[in-house]
N, C-alpha and C positions, 0 to 999 in steps of 0.2 A: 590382679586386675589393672592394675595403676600401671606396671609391666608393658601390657597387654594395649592400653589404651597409647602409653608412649610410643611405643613399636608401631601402632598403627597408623600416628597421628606423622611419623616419617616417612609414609608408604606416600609415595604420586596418587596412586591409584585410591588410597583410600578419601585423599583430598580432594580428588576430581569425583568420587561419588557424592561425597558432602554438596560440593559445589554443585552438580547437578540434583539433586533432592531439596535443596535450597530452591531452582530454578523453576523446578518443575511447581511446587506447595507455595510459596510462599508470597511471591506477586498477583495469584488470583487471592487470594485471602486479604493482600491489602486494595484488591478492586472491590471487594463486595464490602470494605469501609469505604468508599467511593474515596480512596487515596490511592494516586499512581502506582503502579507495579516496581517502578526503578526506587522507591523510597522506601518499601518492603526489603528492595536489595541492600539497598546502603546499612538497613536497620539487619537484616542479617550477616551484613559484614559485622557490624561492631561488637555484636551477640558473641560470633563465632571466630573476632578476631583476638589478640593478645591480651586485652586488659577482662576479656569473659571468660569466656568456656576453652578458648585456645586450641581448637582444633585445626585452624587455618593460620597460613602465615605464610603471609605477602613476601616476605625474605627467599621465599624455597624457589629454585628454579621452576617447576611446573605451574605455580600461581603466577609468579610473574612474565612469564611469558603469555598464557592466559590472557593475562589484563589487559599488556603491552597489545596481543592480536586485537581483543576485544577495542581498544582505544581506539587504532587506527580503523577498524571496522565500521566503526560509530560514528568516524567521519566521514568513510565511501559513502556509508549508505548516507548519511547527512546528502553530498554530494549528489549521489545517484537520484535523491526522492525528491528533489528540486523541479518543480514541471519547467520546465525552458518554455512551453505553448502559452502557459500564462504571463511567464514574465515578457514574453517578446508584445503578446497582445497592448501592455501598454508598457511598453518600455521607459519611455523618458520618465512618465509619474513614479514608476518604480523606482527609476535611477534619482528622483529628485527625494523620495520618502527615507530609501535607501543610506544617501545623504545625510539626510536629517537625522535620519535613527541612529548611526555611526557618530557622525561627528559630536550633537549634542551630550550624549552620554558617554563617549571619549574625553568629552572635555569637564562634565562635571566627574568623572570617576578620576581622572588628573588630579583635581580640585581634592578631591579626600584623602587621595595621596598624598601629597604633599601636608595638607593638614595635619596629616597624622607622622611627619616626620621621613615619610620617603624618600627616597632619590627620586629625580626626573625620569629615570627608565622604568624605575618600580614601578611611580605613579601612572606613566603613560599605559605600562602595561595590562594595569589595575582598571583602565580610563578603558583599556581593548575588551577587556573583557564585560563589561557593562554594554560594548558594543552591539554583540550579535544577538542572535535570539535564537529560539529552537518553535516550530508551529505546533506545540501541542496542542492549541484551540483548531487546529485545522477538522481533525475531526466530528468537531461540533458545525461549523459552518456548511463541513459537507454533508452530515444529516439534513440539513437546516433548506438544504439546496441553492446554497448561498456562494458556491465557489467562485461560479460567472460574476459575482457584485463587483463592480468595478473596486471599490475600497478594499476587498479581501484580496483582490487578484495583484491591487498593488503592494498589499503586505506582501506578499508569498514573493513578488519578485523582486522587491527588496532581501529579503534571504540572502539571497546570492552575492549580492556587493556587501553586505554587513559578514558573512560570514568569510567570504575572498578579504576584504579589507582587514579586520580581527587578525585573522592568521598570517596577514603578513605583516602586521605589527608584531604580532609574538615572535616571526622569524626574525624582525631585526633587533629587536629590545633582547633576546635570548641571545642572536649574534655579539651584540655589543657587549655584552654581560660575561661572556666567554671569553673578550680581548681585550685588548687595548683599541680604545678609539679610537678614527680617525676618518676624515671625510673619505678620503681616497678607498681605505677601506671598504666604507659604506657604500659607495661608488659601485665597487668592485662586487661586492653582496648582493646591491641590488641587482645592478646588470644580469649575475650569473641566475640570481632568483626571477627576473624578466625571462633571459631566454630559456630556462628550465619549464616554467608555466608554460609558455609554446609550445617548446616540445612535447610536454604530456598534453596539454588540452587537443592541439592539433595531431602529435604525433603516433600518441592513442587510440583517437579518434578514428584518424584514415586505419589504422591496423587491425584497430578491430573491425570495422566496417569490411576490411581486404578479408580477414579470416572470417566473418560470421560468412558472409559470400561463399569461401570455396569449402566450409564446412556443412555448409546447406543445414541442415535437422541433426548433425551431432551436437544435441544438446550437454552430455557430458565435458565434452574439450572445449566449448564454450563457455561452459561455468568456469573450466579448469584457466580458460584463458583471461575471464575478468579477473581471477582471484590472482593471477600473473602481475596481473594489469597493476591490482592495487598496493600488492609489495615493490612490487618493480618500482613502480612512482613511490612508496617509500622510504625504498633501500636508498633511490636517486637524492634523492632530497637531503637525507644524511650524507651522502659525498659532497653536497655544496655548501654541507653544515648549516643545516636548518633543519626546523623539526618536520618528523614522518608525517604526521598528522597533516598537516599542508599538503604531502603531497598524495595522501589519501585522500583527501577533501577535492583537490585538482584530478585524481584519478574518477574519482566519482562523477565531475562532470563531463568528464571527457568520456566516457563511455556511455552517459546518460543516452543520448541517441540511439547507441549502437544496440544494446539492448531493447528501447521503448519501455512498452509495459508486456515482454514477452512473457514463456516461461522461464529462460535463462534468468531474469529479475524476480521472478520469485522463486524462483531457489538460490538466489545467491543473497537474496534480504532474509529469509526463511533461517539460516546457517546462521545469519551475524544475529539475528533477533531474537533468535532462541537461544543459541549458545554463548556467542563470542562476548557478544552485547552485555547480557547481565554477567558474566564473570569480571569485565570492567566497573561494573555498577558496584558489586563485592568486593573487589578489590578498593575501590571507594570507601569502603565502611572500613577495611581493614585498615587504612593509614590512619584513619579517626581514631586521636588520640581523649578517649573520656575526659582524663582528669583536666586536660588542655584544652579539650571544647567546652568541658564546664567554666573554668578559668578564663578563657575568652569571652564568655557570656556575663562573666559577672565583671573581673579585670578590662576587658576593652569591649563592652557593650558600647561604647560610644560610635567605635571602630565600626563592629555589625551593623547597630542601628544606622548609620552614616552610609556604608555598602548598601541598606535594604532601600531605606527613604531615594538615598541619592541616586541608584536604579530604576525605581517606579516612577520618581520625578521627572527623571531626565529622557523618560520616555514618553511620558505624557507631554512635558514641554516640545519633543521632537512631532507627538503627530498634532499637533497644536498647532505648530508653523505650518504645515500640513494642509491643515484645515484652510485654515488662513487665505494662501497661496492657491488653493485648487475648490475652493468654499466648499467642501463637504459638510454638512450637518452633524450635531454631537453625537447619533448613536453611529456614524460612519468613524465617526473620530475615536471612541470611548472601542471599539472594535476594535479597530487599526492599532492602538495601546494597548490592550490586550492579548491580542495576537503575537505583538513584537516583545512583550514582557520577560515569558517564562525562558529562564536560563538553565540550558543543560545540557547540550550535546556539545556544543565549542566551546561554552564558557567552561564547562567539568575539566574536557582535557585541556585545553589553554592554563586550568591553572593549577592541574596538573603538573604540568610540562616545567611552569615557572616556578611551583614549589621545588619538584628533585632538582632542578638546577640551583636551588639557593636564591634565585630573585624575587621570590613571595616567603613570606615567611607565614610558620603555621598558623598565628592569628588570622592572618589574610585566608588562607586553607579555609579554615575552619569556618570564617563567614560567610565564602562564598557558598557552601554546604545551605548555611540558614536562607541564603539567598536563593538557593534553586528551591530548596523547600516552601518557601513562601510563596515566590514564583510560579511554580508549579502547582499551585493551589489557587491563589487569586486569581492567575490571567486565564485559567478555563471557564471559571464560575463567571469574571465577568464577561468574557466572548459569549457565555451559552444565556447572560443576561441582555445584553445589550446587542449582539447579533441577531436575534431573534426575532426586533422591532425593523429592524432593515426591509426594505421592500423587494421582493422575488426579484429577481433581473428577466428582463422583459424578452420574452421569449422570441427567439427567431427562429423558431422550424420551420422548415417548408413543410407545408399541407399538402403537395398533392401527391401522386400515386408513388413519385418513385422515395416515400416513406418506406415505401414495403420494398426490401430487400429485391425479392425473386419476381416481383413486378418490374422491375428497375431492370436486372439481369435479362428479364424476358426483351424488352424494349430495344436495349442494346444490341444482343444476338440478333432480334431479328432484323434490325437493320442492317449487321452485318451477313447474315446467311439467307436469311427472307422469313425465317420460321424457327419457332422454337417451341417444346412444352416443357410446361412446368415439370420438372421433375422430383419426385421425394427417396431416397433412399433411404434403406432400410437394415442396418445390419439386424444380423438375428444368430444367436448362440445357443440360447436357453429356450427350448421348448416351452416350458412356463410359463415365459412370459410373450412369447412368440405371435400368437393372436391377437392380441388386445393391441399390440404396436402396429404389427400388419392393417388392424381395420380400422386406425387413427391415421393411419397413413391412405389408407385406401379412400378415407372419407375427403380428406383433404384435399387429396389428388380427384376424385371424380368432381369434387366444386370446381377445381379451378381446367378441369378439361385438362388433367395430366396424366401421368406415368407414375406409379411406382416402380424399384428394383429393389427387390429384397435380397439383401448381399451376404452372403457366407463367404468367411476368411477359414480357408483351412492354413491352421498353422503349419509352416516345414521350415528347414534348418538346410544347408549346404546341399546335403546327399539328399536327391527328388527321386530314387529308386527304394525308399526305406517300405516295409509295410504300415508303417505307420501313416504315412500320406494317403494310403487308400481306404483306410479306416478314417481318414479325415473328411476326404472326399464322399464317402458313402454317408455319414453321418450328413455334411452339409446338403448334398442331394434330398435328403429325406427334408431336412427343414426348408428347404427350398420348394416342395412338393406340396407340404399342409401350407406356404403362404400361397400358392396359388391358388387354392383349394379357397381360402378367405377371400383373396383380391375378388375370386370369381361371384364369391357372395354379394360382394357390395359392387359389384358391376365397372371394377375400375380395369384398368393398362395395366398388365406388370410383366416385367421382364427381368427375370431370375437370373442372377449373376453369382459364379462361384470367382473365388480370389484364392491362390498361392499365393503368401508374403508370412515373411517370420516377424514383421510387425502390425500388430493389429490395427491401432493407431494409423497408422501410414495407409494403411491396404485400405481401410474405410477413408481418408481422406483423398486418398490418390483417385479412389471409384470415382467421388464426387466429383470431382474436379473432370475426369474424364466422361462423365455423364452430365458436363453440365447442370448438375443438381441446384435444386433452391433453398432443398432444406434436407438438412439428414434429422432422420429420428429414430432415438438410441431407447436401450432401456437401462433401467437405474442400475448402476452395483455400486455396492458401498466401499469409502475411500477406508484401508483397513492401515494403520502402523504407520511407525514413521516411514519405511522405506517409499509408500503410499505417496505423504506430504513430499519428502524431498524429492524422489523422482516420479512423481505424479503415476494417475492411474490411465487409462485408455478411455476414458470421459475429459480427465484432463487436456490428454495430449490431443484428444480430438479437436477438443475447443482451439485451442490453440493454434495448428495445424488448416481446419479449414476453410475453405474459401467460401462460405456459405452459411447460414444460418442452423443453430444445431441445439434441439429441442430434446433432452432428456428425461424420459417420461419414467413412473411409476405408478399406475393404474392399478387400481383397487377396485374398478368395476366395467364393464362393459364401454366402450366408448360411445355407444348406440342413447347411454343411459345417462349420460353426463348434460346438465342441462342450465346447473348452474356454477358458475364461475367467478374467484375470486383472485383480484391481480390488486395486489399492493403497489402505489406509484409512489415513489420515493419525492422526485422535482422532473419536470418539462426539459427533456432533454431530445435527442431523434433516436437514443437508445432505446429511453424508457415508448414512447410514443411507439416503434415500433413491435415492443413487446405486448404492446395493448393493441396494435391493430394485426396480429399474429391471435392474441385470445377473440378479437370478434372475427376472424377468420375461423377459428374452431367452435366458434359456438354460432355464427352462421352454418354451419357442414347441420348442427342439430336443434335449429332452433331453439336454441340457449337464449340463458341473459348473462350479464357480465357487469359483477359491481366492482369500482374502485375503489379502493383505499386506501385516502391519505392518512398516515399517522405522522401529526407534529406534532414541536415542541409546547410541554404547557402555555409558553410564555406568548404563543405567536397570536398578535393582534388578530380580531375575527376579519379585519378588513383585507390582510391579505392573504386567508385561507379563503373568504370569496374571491379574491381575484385571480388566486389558484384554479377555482374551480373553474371559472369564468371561462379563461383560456384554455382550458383544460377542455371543454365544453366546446368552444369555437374547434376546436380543431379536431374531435372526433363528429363534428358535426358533417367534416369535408370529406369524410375516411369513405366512402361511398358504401357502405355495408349496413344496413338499415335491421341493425343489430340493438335491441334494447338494452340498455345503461343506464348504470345507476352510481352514483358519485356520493362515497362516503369519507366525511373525513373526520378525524377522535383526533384531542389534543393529549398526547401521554407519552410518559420518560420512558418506555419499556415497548420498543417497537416490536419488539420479536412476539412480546406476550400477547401485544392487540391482535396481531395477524393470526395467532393458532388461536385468538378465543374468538377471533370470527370464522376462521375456519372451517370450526366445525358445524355452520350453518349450510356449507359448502358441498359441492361433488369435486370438483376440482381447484385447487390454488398454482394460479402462475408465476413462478419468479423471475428476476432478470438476474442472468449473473454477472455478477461484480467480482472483482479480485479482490484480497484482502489489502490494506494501504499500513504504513506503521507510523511511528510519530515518535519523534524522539528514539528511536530506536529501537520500541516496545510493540508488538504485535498489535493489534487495536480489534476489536471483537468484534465479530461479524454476522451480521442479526439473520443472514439468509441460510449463515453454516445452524444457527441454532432451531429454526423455523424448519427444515431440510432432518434435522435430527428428533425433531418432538413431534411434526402433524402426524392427524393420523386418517387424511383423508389422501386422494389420488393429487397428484404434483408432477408439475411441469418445471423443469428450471431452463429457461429460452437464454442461448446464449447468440450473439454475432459474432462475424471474424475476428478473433487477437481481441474477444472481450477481457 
């Protein structure tokens, strides 16, 4: 057996299962201890590294390559998941918070350094890495509907300068550390590391933009070309001898644009976050050395203790000046410090990078470990304490009509053509579900004086002479035949359109677009495997894809019979607002009623869940649809579970769809995937364009 177990523990492949069995079990197991996923990872590195069970070992070529991709991974997407919209909104306070948050814990993490017997490079570098921060509270704030708060938006756009300024400390303190000193030298470094950033931020930029352009919807070569993107900019980086990581971090902003929040971004975050991401988190645990973490904890606890204090400090004293300088109020400020706290995506590889080079040494390792731990624990609980007393950011939606998507479209067309109707398309596949979608569309369309077109995609391939085209064609004929057959019941327009295309996805968004459609309405299929998640389903690529609003339904009864209606509002946004004046559009077609439900956080004062409603209030007051509402809001940690236990009072639940966000480079859970997989009444999930 011992043989048997040797033999296997030299296999790639048997390490690469471990490592994914790790991936898959053991980060949801340390979420339901309400402890992060990535400290599950580090705890299964240490388990499954040299001083345990020894079945992984950071030494073999396939872990460490692994790690190495996952490292530089951790930075794009660092990079990539930086909103640029926020930070530009208040730029200077960014740049001034930014500032503070850098330099004051640059200069007290010096200050330990040196106390503890370092060199000026060590220290400095020790000083960088206390610099940056990782947003793991960001997911709290955006439950919270707290992103727009002036104070959160200039945390987030601080990011950017604390994590660009960090990494270009590491590249010269690693530079210098590798030679002999000298100004001229460093002259030379930086210059070459100045016009190097150029060229990838700028040079990146225009190229992907040139190729996303003449690649139109080949979403594969556009994944294939970010992933380009971001070795290219790391391989570069290593020729002017500096580290990959920088110019991972620089690749990730420079493509930020180019992407958006398409699907090429979520399938190239989906890859590092799943996979690449936590085999760096592993490989984490594996260089933790036991007997030497213990030994640091008891032998240079002064050291740690020093690392943890002198980080929390020097952060609070940063948004302190802060406060000061711009008067925000304590829970603006007590936020702002919490936000900026938790250390783990630049700070991990930064010192990283400075351990294998020999200028941190493993005590320092070892602390900073204590420190993301800590980190990663404090600065969420107090964000989700002290964010939660902040006041809603004061809503600027326009109220009037062109809220609504295909009102807006209407107005436009017909100023430019003279006339326009509403239009709704309709694909239809499945016989089964074929009726119930037709007379949700039919209904819709007779309110607003429209059209439907119930669209059949007969699939084909190159050869248009095959038999199999005309068994496509006779099949869609038929479903095209019974929607008529329903439009005619409910007294609506419809105009039956068949489609050849070998992509489905495309052929229903191409219809739209050519039929000036307002709203396409799909029926539900379920997203099945991984192939599903990475390259999406044809609900996915729809969304995505079109230029119109697009309503996936799964009807569990009559749409004649549907009368009352449940839309969960997250915060006041023109996404959310439109997906509520889309449900009193559908429950106008049947004289419905339609309750809201806000689900916050326990903590949120009653004065601004009234003021929630308040506005909430004013502006379906303007929606011109004289649609009864009803405004429910429940203060509870488990939004998913509120929404399916009021649910089931319900005929129908609307959702809006969201994209999934991640943090720190971990997947972050997503309350509409789990509500979508447990109701058990009829559901709408309303998306808009490039939601």
């Amino acid at each position: 057996m011992e043989q048997v177990l040797e033999r296997l523990s030299e296999s790639p492949i048997f390490g690469f299962t471990i490592l994914l069995f790790v991936i898959v079990t053991i980060p949801p197991l340390f979420e339901r201890l309400r402890l992060p996923g990535l400290v599950g990872l580090l705890v299964a590195g240490v388990i499954l590294g040299p001083d345990a069970l020894g079945l992984l070992d950071l030494k073999s070529d396939s872990m460490k390559l692994l790690s190495d991709i996952g490292k530089i991974y951790l930075m794009f997407v660092a990079g990539l998941e930086i909103d640029l919209v926020q930070f530009r909104k208040n730029r200077n306070r960014s740049l001034g918070f930014g500032l503070s948050t850098f330099l004051v814990p640059l200069i007290v993490g010096t200050i330990v350094g040196r106390i503890f017997g370092f060199g000026w490079n060590a220290s400095i570098l020790i000083g960088s890495l206390f610099a940056s921060h990782t947003l793991l509270g960001y997911p709290i704030v955006n439950r919270l509907g707290l992103v727009a708060n002036e104070a959160v938006t200039v945390t987030i756009g601080a990011t950017i300068f604390t994590d660009i300024a960090a990494l270009l400390v590491l590249a010269i303190c690693v530079s210098i550390h590798a030679g002999e000193f000298s100004l001229a030298s460093l002259i030379v470094r930086l210059g070459a590391l100045g016009l190097y950033s150029l060229l990838v931020l700028f040079g990146f930029g225009w190229a992907g933009k040139e190729y996303f352009r003449r690649t139109g919807d080949e979403q594969s070569n556009q994944f294939l070309f970010v992933l380009l993107a971001v070795f290219l900019a790391s391989v570069g980086a290593q020729v002017i001898q500096i580290e990959e990581i920088v110019g991972a971090f620089l690749a990730g902003l420079a493509v930020n644009n180019v992407v958006g929040h398409g699907p090429v971004k979520e399938k190239v975050v989906f890859v590092g976050s799943t996979l690449f991401i936590p085999c760096f988190f592993v490989g984490m645990g594996l260089l933790l050395d036991i007997p030497v973490f213990i030994q640091t904890l008891s032998s240079d606890f002064g050291l740690t203790l020093s690392i943890v204090v002198g980080l929390i400090v020097s952060k609070f004293l940063a948004a302190l000046i802060i406060k000061v300088i711009y008067r925000y109020n304590w829970n603006e400020t007590i936020t702002m410090w919490s936000l900026s706290m938790p250390q783990v995506a630049a700070t991990l590889a930064a010192t990283l990078v400075g351990f294998q080079v020999g200028l941190l040494t493993e005590a320092v390792f070892n602390s900073v470990i204590v420190l993301m731990l800590v980190t990663s624990l404090v600065g969420p609980v107090l964000t989700a304490r002290y964010a939660a007393k902040l006041p809603l950011p004061k809503s600027n939606i326009e109220t009037d009509r062109s809220l609504i998507w295909w009102e807006a479209q209407e107005e436009e067309l017909a100023l430019e053509k003279g006339v326009h109707q509403f239009t709704v398309v309709v694909p239809i596949s499945n016989p089964l579900t074929e009726r119930y979608l037709i007379e949700i569309a039919a209904l819709l369309a007779h309110h607003e004086s429209g059209v439907i077109v119930p669209l059949s995609i007969a699939t084909a391939n190159v050869h248009m002479d095959e038999p199999q085209i005309n068994v496509a064609l006779r099949q869609s004929q038929q479903l095209l035949n019974r929607a008529l057959d329903v439009s005619k019941e409910f007294k609506a327009d419809a105009r039956p359109k068949i489609r050849i295309d070998d992509d489905i996805a495309q052929g229903i968004s191409r219809t739209a677009r050519e039929e000036n459609a307002g709203l396409i309405v799909m029926g539900w299929s379920e997203t099945m495997g991984l192939r599903a998640r990475l390259f999406g389903n044809v609900i996915d690529s729809v969304f995505w894809a079109s230029h119109c609003p697009v309503a996936v339904m799964r009807l569990l009864k009559e749409p004649i019979e549907i009368r009352r209606i449940l839309v969960p509002v997250k915060n006041l946004t023109p996404q959310t607002v439109r997906t509520v004046r889309f449900a009193q559009l559908v429950a106008d077609t049947n004289q419905g009623q339609i309750t809201l439900l806000h689900v916050c956080d326990r903590r949120t004062p009653p004065e601004q869940i009234a003021q929630f409603k308040t506005e909430l209030l004013n502006i379906l007051s303007q929606a011109g649809l004289q649609v009864k509402t009803k405004i429910k809001a429940v203060a509870h940690d488990d939004v998913a579970r509120v929404i399916l236990k009021a649910a089931q009072s319900f005929d129908l639940v609307i959702l809006r769809s969201v994209r999934r966000r991640t943090a720190g480079g971990l997947t972050v859970s997503d309350v509409t995937t789990q509500v979508i997989q447990e109701i058990t009444c009829s559901m709408v999930l309303f998306g808009e364009p490039h939601s």
